[in-house]
Structure formats: C-alpha cells, structure tokens
N, C-alpha and C positions, 0 to 999 in steps of 0.2 A: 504494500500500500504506500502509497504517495504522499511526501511532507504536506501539512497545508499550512494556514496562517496562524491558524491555535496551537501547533505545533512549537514548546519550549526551546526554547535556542540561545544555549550560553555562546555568546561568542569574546573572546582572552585577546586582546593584544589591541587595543586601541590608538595607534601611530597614523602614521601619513597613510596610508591606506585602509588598515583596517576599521577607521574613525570613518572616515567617509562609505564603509560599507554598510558599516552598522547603520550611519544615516539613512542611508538607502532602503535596508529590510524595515527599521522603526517606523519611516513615511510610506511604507509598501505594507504596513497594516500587522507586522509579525510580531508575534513576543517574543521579544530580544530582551537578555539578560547581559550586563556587559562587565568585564575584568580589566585593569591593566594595571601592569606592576607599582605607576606612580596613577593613585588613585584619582588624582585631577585630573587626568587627562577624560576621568568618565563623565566630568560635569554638564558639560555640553548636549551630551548625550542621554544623560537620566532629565534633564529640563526637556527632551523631547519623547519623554516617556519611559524610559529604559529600566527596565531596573537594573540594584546593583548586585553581582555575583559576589558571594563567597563560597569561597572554592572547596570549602568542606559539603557544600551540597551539588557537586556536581554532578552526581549520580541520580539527581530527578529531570534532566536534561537528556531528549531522545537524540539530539542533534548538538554536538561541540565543534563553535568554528573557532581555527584560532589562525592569528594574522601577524605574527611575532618577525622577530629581527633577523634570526639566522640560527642555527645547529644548536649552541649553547644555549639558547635561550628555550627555546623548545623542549628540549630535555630537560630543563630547569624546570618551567612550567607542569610538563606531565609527568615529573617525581614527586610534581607537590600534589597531584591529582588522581594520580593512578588508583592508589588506597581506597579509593570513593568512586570508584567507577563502576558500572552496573553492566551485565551481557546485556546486547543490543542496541547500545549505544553507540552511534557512529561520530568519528572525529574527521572533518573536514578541513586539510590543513591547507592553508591558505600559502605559508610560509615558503620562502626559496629557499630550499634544503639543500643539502648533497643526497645524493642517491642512495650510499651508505646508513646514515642516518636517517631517514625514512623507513627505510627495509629492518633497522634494527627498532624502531618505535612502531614501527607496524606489528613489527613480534611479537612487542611485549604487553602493545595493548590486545590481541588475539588470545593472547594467555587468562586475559579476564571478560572475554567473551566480545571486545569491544573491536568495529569494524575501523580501518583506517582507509581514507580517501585522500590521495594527495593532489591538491587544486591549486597549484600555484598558477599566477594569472599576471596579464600584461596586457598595459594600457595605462599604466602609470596613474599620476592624482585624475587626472582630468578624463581617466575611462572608469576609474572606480564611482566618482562624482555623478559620472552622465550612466551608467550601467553598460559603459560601452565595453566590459574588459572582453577578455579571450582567455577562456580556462582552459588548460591541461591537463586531465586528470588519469590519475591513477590506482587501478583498483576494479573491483566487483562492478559492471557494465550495470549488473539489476541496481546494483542501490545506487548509483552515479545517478539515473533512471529517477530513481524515488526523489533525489534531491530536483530534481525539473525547476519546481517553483520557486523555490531558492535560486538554482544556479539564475535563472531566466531574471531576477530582479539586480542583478549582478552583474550581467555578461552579455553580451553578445550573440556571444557562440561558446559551449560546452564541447571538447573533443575528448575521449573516452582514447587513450595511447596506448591500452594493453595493462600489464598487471603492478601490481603497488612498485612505485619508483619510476615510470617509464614516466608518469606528470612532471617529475622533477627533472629527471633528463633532457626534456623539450624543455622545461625554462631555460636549463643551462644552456642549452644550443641555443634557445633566445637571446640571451643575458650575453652571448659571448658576441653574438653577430652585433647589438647594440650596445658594448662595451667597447669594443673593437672598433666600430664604429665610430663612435662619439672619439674617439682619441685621430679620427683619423678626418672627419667635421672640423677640429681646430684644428690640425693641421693644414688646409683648405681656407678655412681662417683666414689662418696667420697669413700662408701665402697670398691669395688677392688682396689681403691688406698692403702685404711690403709690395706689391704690383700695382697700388693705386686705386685697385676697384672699392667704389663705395658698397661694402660687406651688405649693410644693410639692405641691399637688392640684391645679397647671393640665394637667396630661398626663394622669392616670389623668378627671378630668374632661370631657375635650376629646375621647380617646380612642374611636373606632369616626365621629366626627362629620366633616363638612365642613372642618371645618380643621384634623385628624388627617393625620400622616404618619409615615414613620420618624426622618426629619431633626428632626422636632417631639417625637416619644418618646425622642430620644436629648438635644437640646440643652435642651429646656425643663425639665426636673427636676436639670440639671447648672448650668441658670441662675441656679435657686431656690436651689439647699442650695450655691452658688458652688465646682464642683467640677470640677476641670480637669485632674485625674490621674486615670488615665493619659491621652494624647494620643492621641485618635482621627481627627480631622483640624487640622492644621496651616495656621494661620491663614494664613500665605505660600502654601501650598498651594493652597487655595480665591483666593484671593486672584490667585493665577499663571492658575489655569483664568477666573478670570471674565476678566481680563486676555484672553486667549486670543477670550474670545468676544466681547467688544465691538469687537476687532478683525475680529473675523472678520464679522461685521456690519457693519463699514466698510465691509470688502470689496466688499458686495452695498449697499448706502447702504440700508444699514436702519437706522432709529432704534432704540434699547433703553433707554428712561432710565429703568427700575429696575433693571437690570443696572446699568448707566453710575452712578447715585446709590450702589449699594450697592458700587460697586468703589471707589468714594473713601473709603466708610466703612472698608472692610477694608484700605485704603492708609495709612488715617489710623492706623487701629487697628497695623497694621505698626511705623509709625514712632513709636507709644510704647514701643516695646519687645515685642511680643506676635507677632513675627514667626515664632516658633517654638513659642507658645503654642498652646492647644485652641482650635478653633472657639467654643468656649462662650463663653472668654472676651471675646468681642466686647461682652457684655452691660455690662460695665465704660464701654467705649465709647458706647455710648445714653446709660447715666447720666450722662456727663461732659458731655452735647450742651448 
C-alpha cells in the first residue's frame, strides 16, 4: 500500500536542502515531524506546522527521511536511532553517501526489520524549493513504488538504479561531472576575462550550445559579477562527493584524473578558507594559480 498525507514522516537533517524539502511536504499537506542537530534550524519550520522530533520516538514513524551532510554524520544520526527503530519502517536517505557506507547502514538497519532507500537527489536549493529535483534511488523497486506521493512532491522524476547503493553511485557520477565541471566554468572565466570579453555575457552567449549546461547557467554569471550569496552548493560539499568518487574508482582500478586534478583544486580551494563558501567561489582559486 501506498504513503499518503496522514502518513507520519520524521524527517532529520534540516540544512540547505533538507529545510527546503521539508517546506515542500508541510505546504503539500503531510505530517512532517522535523530533527536537526542545532535545534534552530527547526524554527522556521514548526511556525509552518511541523512538529518537533525527539529521537527516542522514532519508532512510531512509518517513513524516516533524513537529509544530513555526508558519511559521519549519518552514522552518527542512526547510532543515536537504531535502539528505537521498529520492523517496517522504511529510511529514505536523502544524503550523498559513498556506496560503502550505504550498503553497510542498509545492513544494519535490515537486522531490525527496517527497509533502506537511498535517494540522493540533484537540483541543488532552487530544485528542492521548486520540486524540481531528480532522484536516484536505490533499493526495493515495490517500496520506491509506495513512496510515489512523497517522491512526486519533491522531484521531478524518480529513477529506480537497481539494488541499495546503485542511488548513491549515480550521485557520484553526478557530483563528479558537476564538480569537475565547475572547476573547469572558472577556468573559462578567468580566461575570457584576461581576453577582454565582458564574462557577464558568457552564459546568455554560450546558452542553447555545446558547452551549455545548468551547472554552466548557474556558476558562470555568479563568476562574472563575483557573486556568492546566497549558497547554493557548498564548496566542502562538492568537494566530499568528488572525494567519494575517486574512491570509489579505486575501488574498481579505474583511473579518473580530471576528477583526481579537480578534487585537489576544491581541496586546495577548502583550505583557504572557502570550505563553507558557494561553488562559484572557486573562480578566486584559478586566478590565484
């Protein structure tokens, strides 16, 4: 049987995306229960109906979404939860993971009866905001299935990749093409800048063409006019996911070195301080090369 809107729904991890998703399910009619580690950040969100989770009841919850930061904190989360977790509870993890970690938290919540779904999703603030994202998911096709009503207020399009961890693998293939990318936008940059061209007509320019993208309409005009508020992706962010996939390419001994080149630059770009800054601002980083 199929989620509906009376359907209980803790959902954990309240940041630059999972804040905005949870707005989404609230003004789409759901009972959302909401968590995150620094309890302000629920404010916003219980003044639009929400209630507040504590995590020792997390086991009257048929549905947990959580939207967390990256590996450590997920496991952090489901150590503090696991104890209280009930069979047939399914966990939809929002979160960009490694593939490793997924498969070993898929394990151990299956030890207590409880389903794991991995949905990590792309479309950044402004697809989670519009319902515009694109999920990847991984895991059991029937219950992906059940979630419909959920994913649909969320997404776009739901794509079903095969078995738990194959969701998180297509982020990373994502995360690396738009990682990789953006470092190679400022460099593009920088060059028509030292060449004269006024930057700020490299996108509406470039726009419908071959080397046209989202990732390229969003960074190259934020390059030009050096404009990095609000934060739409988090330069540690990108920075964790390519992380993720050059790994994960050991795994299988595949080379990747424009992944591997552009994961030093966003490493380097980190440890000037920019670890919490926008994507954009990498463009600072070219110029200083």
């Amino acid at each position: 049987m199929s989620f509906d809107r009376s359907t209980q729904i803790a959902f954990l991890g309240m940041g630059l995306m999972g804040s905005r998703m949870a707005t989404r399910l609230i003004q789409a009619g759901f009972n959302v229960t909401v968590w995150n580690r620094t309890l302000s950040a629920c404010d916003s969100l219980i003044d639009m109906g929400a209630g507040l989770l504590d995590l020792k009841n997390i086991g009257q919850y048929p549905v947990i979404l959580t939207c967390l930061a990256d590996d450590q904190a997920v496991h952090s989360v489901f150590s503090q939860i696991s104890s209280s977790l009930n069979p047939g509870q399914i966990i939809v993890d929002f979160s960009s993971l490694s593939v490793d970690q997924t498969r070993q938290l898929a394990k151990q919540a299956a030890q207590s009866g409880v389903e794991w779904i991995d949905s990590p999703v792309s479309g950044g603030t402004a697809g989670a905001e519009n319902g515009t994202l694109v999920i990847f998911a991984g895991g059991n096709p029937q219950s992906i299935e059940r979630l419909a009503l959920i994913y649909n207020v969320l997404s776009q399009r739901v794509t079903c990749m095969g078995e738990t961890g194959t969701g998180q693998a297509t982020k990373i293939c994502n995360q690396l093409i738009v990682a990789a990318n953006s470092t190679l936008i400022a460099e593009a940059v920088a060059l028509a800048e030292k060449a004269g061209v006024d930057t700020r007509l490299l996108a509406p320019a470039l726009a419908g063409g071959f080397a046209d993208s989202k990732p390229f309409q969003i960074l190259a005009p934020r390059m030009a006019t050096h404009t990095f508020e609000p934060v739409q992706w988090k330069v540690q962010t990108l920075s964790k996911d390519l992380n993720n996939a050059v790994k994960l390419a050991a795994e299988y001994q595949l080379n990747i070195p424009v992944a591997t080149t552009a994961l030093s630059q966003l490493n380097t770009h980190q440890q000037q301080g920019f670890a919490e800054s926008d994507l954009a601002t990498v463009i600072h980083q070219i110029k200083s090369l």
